[in-house]
Every structure is written in structure tokens, then in C-alpha cells.
C-alpha positions in Angstrom: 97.0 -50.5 43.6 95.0 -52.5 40.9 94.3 -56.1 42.2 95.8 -55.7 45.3 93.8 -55.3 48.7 95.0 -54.4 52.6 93.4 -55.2 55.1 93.7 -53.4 58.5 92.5 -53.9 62.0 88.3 -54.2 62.2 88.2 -55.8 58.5 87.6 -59.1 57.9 88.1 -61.6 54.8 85.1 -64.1 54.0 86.0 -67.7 52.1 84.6 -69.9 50.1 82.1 -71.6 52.6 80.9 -68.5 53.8 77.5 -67.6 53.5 76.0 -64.2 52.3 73.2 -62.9 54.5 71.0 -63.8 51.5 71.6 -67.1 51.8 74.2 -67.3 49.1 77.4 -69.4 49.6 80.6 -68.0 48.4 82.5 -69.7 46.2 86.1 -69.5 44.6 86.2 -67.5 41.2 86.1 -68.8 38.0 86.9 -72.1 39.7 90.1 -71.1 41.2 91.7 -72.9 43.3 94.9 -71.7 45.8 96.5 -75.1 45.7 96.0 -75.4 41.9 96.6 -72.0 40.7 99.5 -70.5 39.1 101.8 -68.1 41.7 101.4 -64.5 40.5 104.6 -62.5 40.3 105.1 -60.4 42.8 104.2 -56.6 41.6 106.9 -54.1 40.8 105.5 -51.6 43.4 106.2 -54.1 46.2 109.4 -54.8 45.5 112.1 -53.4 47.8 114.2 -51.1 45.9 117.8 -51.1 45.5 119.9 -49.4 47.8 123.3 -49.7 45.0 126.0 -51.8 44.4 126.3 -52.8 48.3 129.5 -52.9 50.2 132.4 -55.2 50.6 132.2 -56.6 54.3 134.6 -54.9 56.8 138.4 -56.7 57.3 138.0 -58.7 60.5 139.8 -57.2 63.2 143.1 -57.3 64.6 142.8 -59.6 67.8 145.3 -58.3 70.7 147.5 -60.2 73.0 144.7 -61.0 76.0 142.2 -62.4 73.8 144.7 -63.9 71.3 144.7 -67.9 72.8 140.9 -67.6 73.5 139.9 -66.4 70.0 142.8 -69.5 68.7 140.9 -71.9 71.0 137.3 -70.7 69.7 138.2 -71.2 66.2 139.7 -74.8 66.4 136.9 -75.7 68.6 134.4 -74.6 66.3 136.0 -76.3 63.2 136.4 -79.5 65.5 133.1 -79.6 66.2 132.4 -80.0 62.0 134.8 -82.7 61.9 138.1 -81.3 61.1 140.9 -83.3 61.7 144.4 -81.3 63.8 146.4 -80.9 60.4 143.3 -78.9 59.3 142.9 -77.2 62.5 146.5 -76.4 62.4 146.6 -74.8 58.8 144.0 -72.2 59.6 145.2 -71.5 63.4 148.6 -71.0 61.7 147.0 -68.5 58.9 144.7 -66.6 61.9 147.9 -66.6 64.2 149.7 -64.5 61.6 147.0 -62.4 60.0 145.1 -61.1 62.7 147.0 -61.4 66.3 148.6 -58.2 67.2 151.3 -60.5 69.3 151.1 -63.7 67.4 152.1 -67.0 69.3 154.9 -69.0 68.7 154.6 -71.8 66.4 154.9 -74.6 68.8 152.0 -72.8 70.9 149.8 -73.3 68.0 151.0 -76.3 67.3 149.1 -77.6 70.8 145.9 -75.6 71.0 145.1 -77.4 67.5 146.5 -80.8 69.1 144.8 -80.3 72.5 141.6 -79.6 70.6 141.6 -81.9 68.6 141.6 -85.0 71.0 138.3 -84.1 71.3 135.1 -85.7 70.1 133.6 -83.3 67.4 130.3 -83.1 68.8 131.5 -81.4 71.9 131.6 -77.5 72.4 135.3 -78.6 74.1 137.2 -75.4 72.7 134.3 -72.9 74.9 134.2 -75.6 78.0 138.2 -75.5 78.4 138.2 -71.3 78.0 135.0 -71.5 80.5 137.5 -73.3 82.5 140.4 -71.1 82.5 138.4 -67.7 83.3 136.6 -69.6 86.1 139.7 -70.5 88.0 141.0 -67.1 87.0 144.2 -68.4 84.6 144.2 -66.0 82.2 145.2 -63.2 84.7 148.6 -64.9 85.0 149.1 -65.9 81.4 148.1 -69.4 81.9 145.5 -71.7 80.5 143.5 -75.5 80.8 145.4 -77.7 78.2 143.7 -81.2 79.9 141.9 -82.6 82.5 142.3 -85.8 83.7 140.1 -87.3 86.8 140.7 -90.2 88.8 138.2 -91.5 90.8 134.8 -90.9 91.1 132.6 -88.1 93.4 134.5 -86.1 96.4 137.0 -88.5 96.5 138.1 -87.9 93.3 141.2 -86.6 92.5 141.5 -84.0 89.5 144.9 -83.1 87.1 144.3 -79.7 85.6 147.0 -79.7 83.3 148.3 -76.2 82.0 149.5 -75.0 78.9 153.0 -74.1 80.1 153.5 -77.8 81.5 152.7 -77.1 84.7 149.8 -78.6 86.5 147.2 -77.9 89.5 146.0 -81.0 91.3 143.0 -81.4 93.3 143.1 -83.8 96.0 140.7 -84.9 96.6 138.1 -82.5 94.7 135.9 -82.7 98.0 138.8 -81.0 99.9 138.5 -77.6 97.7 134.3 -77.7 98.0 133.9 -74.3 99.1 134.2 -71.4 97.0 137.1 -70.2 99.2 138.8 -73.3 99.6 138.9 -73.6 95.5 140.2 -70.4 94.4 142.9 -70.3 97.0 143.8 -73.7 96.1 144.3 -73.3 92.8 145.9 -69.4 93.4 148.4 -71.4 95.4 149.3 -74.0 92.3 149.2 -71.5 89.9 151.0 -68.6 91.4 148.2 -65.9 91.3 146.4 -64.4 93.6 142.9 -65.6 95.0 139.7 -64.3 93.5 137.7 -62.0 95.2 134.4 -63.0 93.7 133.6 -66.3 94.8 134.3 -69.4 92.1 131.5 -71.7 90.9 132.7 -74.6 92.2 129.2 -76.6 90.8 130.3 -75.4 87.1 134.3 -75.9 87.6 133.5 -79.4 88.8 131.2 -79.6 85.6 133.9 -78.4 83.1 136.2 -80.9 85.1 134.5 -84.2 84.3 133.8 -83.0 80.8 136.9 -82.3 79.6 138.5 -85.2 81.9 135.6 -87.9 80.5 136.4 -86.6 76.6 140.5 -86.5 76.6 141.1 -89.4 73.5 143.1 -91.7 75.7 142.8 -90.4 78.9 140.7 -92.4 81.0 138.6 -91.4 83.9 140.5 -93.9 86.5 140.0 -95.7 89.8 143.1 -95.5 92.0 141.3 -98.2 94.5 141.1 -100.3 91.7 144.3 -99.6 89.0 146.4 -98.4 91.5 147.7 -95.5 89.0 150.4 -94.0 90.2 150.0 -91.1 87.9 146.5 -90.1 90.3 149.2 -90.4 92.8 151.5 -87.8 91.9 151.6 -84.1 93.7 152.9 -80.8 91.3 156.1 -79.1 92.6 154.2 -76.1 93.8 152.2 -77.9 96.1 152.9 -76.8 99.4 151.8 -79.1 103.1 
């Protein structure tokens, strides 16, 4: 190709500063300079050729039932994130909901993924941390899921308020009771009404998730019971057995 040189392994390209065994120094051409000349356009032969007209990208796919609240979640936490407010949240949950879930959710049930989502700061990945959340205390093998947190307290005496999306709740008292792997998963199989995992929970990661989402709930403070005396960090769910 006229003009046009490759260079493969063993060669070697000399620049201006160079100099010739005879003694000569090599200079740019006619003056040229990289940073002062004129980009040449690109020749024809190195052009990538056209494949045709391309092709329309494929309709997203339907989502079924078990992945249906995870795949709502994802979306409003991702649009969260970029600073949508709930009403716009809302609007495209609503439009997903009906387009692409095999078993759509009722109306009020997307009404409070895009509310529960949106108390959130939009910085924080909440929408991944609260699905993290659910798999890891094994929720979504009884159809439930983490709609809030809320933590009272501080360390292993804290006590924690898992509150679900069917208005139940699991409570944690205190979180240094339910330290062991064990201890946690039949704990919270006990609240919830499923059946203990056999592969051991992360209790370092759920307690993570715990004070994330409880520390980010807009108006749900991380509390004290020594010192407000909240009788809310006081309360115990109906399940709870002695």
C-alpha cells in the first residue's frame, strides 16, 4: 500500500534526533511537524467494511414470577441512584410491571418498591444492598423480601427491625445474640416461617447490609434505647417465640 508502512516484530523506527552511522542526524521532512501537520484521512483500504443495514436490537425479555420483585427493585434502584424522584420511579416500574412480567404485581406492590426505594439517598447502590439482603437471609424462598431496616443501638447490643414487604417483621435482639452462622439463619427461619439454610449465612455481610440500609432510611434514625428510651426498639413481632 502506497504511503503506508508495517512494522513487525525485529524492525525498528528511527526519529528525528537519530543519528545515521555517517554521522548524519535525521530530521523531520520538508519541515513537518506531527503537532503542526494536517491529519491525513484515513485510507479507503483500511476502512472496515460494511456488514449491511444492521439489525434492530432484540425485545427485552419476558421476566418470570421469581425474578419479577428483584428485576422491579434493580430498576428503581438504578434510576434512584441518577436522581429520580418516586413519581418517576413509579411511572416506569408501572410500565415494566405490565410489559415484561409474566405474573405482574399488583399495583399497590409497586406502589412500595418505588416508595421504599426511594427514601433512599441517590448515591447509594440501596436497590442491590436490600436484594443482597433478602437472598442472604434466604427470603425469597418463601415469597418474602427486606422493605427497611431500622437499628437501634449500637455494636452487639444493638437491636435490628428487618421490616418485610408483606408487613411483617423479623427482629434481632440483640444482633450479638444471632452471631453465629447457625444462630442467624435459624433465627430469622423462625420469624419468617421458612426453613433454616443449610449453607451457612454471612453474618459479617448481613450485619453490613443491616447498618446500611438502617443508617440510609429518610427518617429513620439509627437510635439509642439507653438514651431515648424508644419504645418502638422495644417491641417483639408476633412470631417470636421464648
Amino acid at each position: 500500500m502506497t504511503g503506508v508502512e508495517v512494522r513487525g516484530a525485529g524492525t525498528y523506527v528511527m526519529l528525528p534526533g537519530s543519528r545515521h552511522a555517517s554521522g548524519v542526524i535525521y530530521e523531520w521532512a520538508n519541515g513537518a511537524r506531527p503537532w503542526t501537520a494536517a491529519l491525513q484521512p484515513v485510507p479507503e483500504a483500511l476502512r472496515p467494511k460494511r456488514t449491511g443495514s444492521g439489525t434492530a436490537a432484540p425485545v427485552e425479555a419476558a421476566i418470570p414470577l421469581r425474578s419479577r420483585n428483584s428485576a422491579l427493585t434493580s430498576l428503581a434502584g438504578t434510576m434512584r441512584r441518577r436522581g429520580f424522584h418516586e413519581a418517576a420511579i413509579l411511572a416506569a416500574l408501572l410500565v415494566m410491571n405490565r410489559d415484561r412480567c409474566q405474573a405482574p404485581l399488583d399495583e399497590a406492590g409497586v406502589r412500595k418498591i418505588a416508595h421504599s426505594v426511594a427514601r433512599y439517598q441517590p448515591a447509594e447502590n440501596i436497590g442491590a444492598a436490600v436484594e443482597e439482603l433478602t437472598a442472604k437471609l434466604a427470603l425469597d424462598g418463601v415469597g418474602k423480601r427486606v422493605d427497611r431496616v431500622k437499628i437501634c443501638g449500637r455494636g452487639t447490643n444493638a437491636v435490628a427491625h428487618i421490616h418485610l414487604d408483606d408487613g411483617d417483621r423479623i427482629v434481632l435482639d440483640p444482633l450479638g445474640r444471632v452471631g453465629t452462622p447457625a444462630k442467624l439463619a435459624q433465627e430469622v427461619a423462625l420469624q419468617a416461617g421458612a426453613e433454616p439454610e443449610f449453607k451457612p449465612v454471612d453474618v459479617t455481610r448481613v450485619n453490613a447490609l443491616l447498618y446500611l440500609l438502617g443508617e440510609h432510611v429518610a427518617g429513620v434514625e439509627v437510635e439509642d434505647p439507653t438514651t431515648t428510651g424508644s419504645a418502638t426498639c422495644a417491641a417483639r413481632p408476633s412470631k417470636r417465640s421464648t
